[in-house]
C-alpha positions as CSV (number, residue, x, y, z in Angstrom):
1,X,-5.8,12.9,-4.8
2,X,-5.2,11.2,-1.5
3,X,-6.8,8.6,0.0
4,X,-7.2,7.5,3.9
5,X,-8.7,4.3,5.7
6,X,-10.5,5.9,8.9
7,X,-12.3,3.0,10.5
8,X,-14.6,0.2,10.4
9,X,-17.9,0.0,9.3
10,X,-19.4,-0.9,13.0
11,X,-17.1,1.4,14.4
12,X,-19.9,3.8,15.8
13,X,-17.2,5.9,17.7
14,X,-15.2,6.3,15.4
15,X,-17.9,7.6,12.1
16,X,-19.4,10.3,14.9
17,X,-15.2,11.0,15.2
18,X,-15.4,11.5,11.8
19,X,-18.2,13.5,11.4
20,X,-17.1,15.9,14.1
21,X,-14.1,16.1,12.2
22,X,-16.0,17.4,8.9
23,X,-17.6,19.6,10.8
24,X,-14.9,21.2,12.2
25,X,-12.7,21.5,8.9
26,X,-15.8,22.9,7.4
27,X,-17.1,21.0,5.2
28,X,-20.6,20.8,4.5
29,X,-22.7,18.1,3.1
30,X,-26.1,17.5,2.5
31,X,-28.5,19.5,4.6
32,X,-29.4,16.6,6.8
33,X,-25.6,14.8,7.6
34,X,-26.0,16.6,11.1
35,X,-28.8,14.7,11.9
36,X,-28.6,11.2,10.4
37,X,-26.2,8.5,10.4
38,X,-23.6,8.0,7.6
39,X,-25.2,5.7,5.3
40,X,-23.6,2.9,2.7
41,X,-22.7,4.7,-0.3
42,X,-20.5,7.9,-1.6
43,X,-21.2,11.3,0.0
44,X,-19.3,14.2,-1.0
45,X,-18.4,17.4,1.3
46,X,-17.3,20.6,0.5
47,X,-15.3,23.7,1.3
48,X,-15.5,25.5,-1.4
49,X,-14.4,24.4,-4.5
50,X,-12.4,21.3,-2.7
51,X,-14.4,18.3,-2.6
52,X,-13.8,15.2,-0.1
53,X,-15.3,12.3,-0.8
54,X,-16.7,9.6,2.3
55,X,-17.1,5.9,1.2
56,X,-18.7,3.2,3.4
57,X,-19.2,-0.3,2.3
58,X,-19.9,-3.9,4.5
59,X,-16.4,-3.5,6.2
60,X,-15.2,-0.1,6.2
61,X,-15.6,4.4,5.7
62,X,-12.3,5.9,3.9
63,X,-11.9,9.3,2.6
64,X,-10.3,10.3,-0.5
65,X,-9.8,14.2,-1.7
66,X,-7.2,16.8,-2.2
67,X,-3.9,16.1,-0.4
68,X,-4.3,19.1,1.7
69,X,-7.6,18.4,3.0
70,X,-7.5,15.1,3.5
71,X,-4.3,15.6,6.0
72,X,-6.7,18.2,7.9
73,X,-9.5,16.1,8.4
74,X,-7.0,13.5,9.5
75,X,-5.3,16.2,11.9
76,X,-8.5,16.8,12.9
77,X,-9.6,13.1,13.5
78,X,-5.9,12.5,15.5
79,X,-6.5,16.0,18.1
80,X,-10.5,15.5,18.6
């Protein structure tokens, strides 16, 4: 399990970033994600059976998941 910082809470750049980058790696969340901002809380996204995990608090969104995936969504993040 690997865990990444992506940006700050009141970073609006860099959450839509990040939720481009989901997209793109193809994992899905809830049915709504496209359409709403991330909220405060845990969400979980999936590609099959691997599950990535997005946590935002006061001060800041990190990932956490399977090594593997979490290096694509960061690949993804670092060439979008």
């Amino acid at each position: 399990m690997t865990r990444a910082d992506i940006c700050g809470a009141d970073d609006d750049d860099g959450i839509d970033r990040l939720k481009t980058a989901l997209r793109d790696c193809g994992l899905l969340g809830n049915s709504d994600y496209h359409d709403s901002p991330l909220g405060v809380g845990l969400m979980t996204y999936r590609r099959g059976e691997a599950v990535l995990t997005v946590f935002i608090d006061a001060w800041c969104v990190d990932i956490a998941g399977p090594d593997e995936l979490v290096r694509e969504v960061l690949e993804a993040l670092s060439s979008g």
